[in-house]
N, C-alpha and C positions, 0 to 999 in steps of 0.2 A: 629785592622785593619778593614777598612770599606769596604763591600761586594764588591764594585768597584773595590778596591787597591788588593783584592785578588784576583778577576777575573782577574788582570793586571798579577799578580807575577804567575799563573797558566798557563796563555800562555805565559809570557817571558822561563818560564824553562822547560814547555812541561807538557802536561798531564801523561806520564810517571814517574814524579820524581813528580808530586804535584796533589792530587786528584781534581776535579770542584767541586767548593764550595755548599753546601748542603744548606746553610743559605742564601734567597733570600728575597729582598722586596716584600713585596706586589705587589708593580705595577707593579714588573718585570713580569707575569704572572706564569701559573701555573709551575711544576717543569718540571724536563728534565730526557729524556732517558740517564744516565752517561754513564750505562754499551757498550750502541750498539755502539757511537763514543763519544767517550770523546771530541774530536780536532774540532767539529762539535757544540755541548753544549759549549762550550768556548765561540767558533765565535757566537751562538746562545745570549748568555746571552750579549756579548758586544754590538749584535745589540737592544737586549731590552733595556740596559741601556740607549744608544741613543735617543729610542723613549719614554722614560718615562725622560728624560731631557730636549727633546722637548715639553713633554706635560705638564710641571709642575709637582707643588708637588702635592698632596691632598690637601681640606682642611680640616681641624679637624670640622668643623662645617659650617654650611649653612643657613642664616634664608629663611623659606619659603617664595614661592614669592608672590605677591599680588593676593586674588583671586575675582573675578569679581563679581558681586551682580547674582542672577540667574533670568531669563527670564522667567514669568508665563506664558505670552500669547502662544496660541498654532500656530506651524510653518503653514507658506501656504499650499495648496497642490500644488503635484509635477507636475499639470497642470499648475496651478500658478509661480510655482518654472521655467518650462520652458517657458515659455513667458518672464520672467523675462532676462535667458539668452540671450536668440533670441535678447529683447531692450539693451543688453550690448552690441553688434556686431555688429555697432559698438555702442557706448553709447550714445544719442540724448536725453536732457534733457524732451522736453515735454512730448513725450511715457512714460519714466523714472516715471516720476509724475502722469501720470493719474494711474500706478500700485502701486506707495506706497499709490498715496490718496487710493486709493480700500483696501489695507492693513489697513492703518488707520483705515477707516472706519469700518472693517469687525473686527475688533481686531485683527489679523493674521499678521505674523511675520515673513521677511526676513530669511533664514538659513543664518548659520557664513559664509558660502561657499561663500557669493555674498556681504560682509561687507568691505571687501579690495575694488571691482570697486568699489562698490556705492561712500566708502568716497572719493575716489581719484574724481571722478565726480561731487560731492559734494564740495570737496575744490576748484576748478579751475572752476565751472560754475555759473554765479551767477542765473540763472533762475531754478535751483536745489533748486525743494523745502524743504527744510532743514526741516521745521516742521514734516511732512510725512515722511520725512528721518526719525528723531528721535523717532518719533513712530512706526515705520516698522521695528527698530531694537533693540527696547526696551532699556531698562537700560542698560544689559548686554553690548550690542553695542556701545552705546553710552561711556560705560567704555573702551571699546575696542579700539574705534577711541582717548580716553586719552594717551593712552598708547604709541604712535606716537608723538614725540615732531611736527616734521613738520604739524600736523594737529591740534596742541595747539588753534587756531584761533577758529574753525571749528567745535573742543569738545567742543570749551564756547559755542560758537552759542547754539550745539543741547544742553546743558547743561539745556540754556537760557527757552528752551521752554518745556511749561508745557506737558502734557501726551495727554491729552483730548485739547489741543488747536488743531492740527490737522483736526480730525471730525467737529471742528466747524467751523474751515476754510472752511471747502467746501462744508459747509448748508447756507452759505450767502445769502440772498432773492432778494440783486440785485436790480436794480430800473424799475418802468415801462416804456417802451420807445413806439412809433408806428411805424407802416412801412414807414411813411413819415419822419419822425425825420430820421431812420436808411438808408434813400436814402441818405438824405441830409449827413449825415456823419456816413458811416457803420462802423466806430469802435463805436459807441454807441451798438452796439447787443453786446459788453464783456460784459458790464455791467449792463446789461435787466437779466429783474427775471425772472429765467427760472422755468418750462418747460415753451416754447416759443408757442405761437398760430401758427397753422397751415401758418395763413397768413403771419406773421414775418419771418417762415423759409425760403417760398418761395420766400420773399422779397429778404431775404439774397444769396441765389441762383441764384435770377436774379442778383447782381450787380456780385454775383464771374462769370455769363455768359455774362455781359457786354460786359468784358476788360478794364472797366474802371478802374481798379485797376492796371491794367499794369504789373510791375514785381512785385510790393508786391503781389499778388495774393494769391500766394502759402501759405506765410505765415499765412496771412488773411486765408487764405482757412483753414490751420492747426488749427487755433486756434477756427473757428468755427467747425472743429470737437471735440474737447474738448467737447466745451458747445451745439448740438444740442442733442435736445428731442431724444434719441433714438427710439422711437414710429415712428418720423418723418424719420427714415433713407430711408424709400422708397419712401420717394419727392424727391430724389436725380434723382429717375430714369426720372423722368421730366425735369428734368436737361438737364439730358443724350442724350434726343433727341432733344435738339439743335445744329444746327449746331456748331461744335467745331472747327470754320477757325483759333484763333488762340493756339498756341502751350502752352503760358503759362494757359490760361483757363483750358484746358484740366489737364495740372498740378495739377494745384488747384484742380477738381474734384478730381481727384486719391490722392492728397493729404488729401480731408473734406473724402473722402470714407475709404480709408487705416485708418485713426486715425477713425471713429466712427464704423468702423468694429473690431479694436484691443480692443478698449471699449466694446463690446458684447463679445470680448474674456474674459478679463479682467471679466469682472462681472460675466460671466460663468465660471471660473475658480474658483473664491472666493467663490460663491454662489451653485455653482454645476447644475443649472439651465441650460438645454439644450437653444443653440440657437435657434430660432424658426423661425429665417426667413432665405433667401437665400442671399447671398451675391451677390450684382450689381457687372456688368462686368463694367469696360469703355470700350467701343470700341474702335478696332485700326483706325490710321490716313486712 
């Protein structure tokens, strides 16, 4: 008779005329008080059986599961680590990149803790720099984001790319441009060899204080904070004091200031090197 079918015949005819069975499975769990209520241990043992039939059998054997390659490089610091969350809230690919290039380049390694946003921002943005991604989460990471069928795509990618391709992404020497080239068509400053001359930044300044840029502005304005000389961040203040009659201008400023101020964060976080200069206000309307 099987431990079940006795439990059954023990409460069909009463704990009185049939003792509760002493021979229990395993997964029924541990034993039972018989003596204090018998009629109690009955109803006990039948609910165990329940939930060991809900929860399966055992298995006699298990092969262990896959374990991930290990990650030499050493983690960011937890200044780094919080700037990191701050650009998740919400997740804006540019900011996103100027901190894993800075990992890249530093050798310094995302935590597992921020591996789930990143790839989810990574899969669904294509301006997510992928390379800097797969270096900022080394090997390990990179096994990590495999192990997701849905990001199957995404694991080839960083699969794709080498270790050290990263850093040299972002040592590119760029080509020479002048401040007349860059009137006549200011997306030519992406592609100028930086660090830039004194006179180029301020070139650049003057068209984001034209308005001739209109509603691109801002973006323009964002991406020339990326790439200006941080040396130059205080030509900005020259900026400052001209008139700002229109609304996107003003933007654009708070936009080229906010990204080249997160960058002196960014590089003081990785490098530990105190900022040294004061952070520009813009002024209110």
């Amino acid at each position: 008779m099987s431990e079940w079918e006795d439990v059954v015949t023990t409460g069909l005819i009463g704990t009185d005329r049939r003792p509760v069975p002493d021979a229990l499975p395993a997964s029924w769990g541990s034993s039972l008080d018989h003596v204090a209520d018998p009629a109690h241990a009955v109803l006990s043992l039948a609910a165990r059986h329940r939930a060991a039939s809900r929860a399966g059998d055992l298995l006699l054997s298990c092969p262990p599961g896959p374990v991930g390659p290990p990650n030499r490089a050493p983690l960011a610091s937890s200044a780094a680590h919080e700037i990191l969350a701050r650009l998740l809230s919400p997740p804006q690919a540019a900011p996103l990149n100027l901190w894993l290039a800075a990992a890249a380049q530093s050798g310094q390694q995302a935590s597992a803790v921020y591996w789930t946003p990143l790839a989810m921002v990574a899969a669904r943005t294509a301006e997510f720099d992928r390379t800097a991604f797969a270096a900022a989460i080394g090997d390990r990471g990179v096994w990590f984001v495999e192990q997701n069928p849905q990001w199957a795509r995404l694991a080839k990618d960083l699969r794709s790319r080498p270790p050290d391709e990263a850093a040299a992404q972002h040592r590119v020497a760029g080509v020479a441009v002048t401040e007349d080239a860059v009137r006549a068509d200011p997306e030519l400053i992406m592609d100028a060899e930086t660090p830039w001359s004194e006179q180029l930044t301020s070139t650049v300044l003057e068209i984001i204080c034209s308005g001739q840029l209109q509603q691109r502005a801002v973006r323009y304005a964002t991406a020339v904070g990326v790439r200006l000389p941080l040396e130059h961040y205080e030509l900005v203040l020259s900026a400052l004091q001209t008139p700002l009659g229109l609304g996107f201008v003003r933007e654009a400023l708070l936009a080229l200031e906010r990204t080249a101020w997160l960058r002196f964060e960014i590089r003081s976080a990785f490098t530990g090197e105190p900022i040294i200069v004061e952070r520009l206000e813009i002024p209110p309307w």
